[in-house]
N, C-alpha and C positions, 0 to 999 in steps of 0.2 A: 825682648832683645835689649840688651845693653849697650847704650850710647853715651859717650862722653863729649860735648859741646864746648870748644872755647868759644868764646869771642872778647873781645876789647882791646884787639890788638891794632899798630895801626904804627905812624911814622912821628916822630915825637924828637925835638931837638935835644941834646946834651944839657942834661941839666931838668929835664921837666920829667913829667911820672906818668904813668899809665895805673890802669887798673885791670887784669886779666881776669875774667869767669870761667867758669867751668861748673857745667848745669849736667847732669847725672838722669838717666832714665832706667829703667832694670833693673838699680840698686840704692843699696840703702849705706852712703856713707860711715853711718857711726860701725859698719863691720868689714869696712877697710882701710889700711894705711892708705892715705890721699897725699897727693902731691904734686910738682911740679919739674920739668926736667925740660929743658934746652938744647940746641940745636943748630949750630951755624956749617954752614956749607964748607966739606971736606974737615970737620969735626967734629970728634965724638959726644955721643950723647951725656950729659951732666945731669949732674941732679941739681935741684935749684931749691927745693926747702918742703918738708913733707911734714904731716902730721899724722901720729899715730894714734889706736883707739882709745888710750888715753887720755889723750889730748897732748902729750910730748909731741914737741915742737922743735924739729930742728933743722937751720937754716945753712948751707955752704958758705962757708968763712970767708970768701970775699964779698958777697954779697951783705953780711949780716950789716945791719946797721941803715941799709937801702933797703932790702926785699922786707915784705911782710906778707907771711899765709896765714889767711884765717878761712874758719867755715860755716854754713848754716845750714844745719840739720835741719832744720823745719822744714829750709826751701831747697835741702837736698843739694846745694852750691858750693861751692871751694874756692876761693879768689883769693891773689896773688896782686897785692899794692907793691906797686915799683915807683922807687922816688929817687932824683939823682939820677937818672941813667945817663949812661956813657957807651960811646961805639961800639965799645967791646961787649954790650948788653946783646947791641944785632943780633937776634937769632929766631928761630919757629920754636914758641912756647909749647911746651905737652902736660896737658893731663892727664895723670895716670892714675891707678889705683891698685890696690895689693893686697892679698890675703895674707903674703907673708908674716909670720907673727915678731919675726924680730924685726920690729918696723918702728918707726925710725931709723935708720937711714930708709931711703930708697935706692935699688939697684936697677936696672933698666933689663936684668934678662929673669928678673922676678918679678914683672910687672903683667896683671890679668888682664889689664883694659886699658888701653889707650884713646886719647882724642884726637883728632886730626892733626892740629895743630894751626898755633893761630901766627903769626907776623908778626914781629918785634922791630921796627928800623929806628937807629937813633943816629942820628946826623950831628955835626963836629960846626 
């Protein structure tokens, strides 16, 4: 069975970073586009920065510069370094994953596997 686990999410002031996981069971990373997609109440779902099976890398433009994804095959993990966040950060982080081959970007109604989602709160 296929599970995707966040954790590291948590309440963190303006201005300070988190670190987001995402730990994978039933599948083997390097044969999907991985990534990362957001979620604030009475808003739609975004994409926040994905990696494809080449390892292209690419991050939503307001974020670049803050977000960082990277991953580790070995330990089957995906993590998502947030630095600089700010209010508008607030949202339930998702791990997702995709067979889709034209990956990079990620879309959210071509996504095979989702994680629950973990808590993002960033206070002013």
């Amino acid at each position: 069975q296929v599970q995707l686990v966040e954790s590291g999410g948590g309440s963190v002031q303006a201005g300070g970073s988190l670190r987001l996981s995402c730990a994978a069971s039933g599948l083997t990373y390097r044969s999907y586009c991985i990534g990362w997609f957001r979620q604030a109440p009475g808003k739609e779902r975004e994409g926040v920065a994905s990696i494809g099976r080449d390892g292209t890398i690419n991050i939503t433009p307001s974020m670049k510069g803050r977000f960082t994804i990277s991953q580790d095959n070995a330990a089957n993990t995906l993590w998502l370094q947030m630095n600089s966040l700010k209010p508008e950060d607030t949202a339930t982080y998702y791990c997702a994953a995709s067979l889709v081959v034209a990956c990079p970007p990620m879309y959210p109604n071509y996504v095979d596997y989702w994680g629950q989602g973990t808590q993002v709160t960033v206070s002013s």
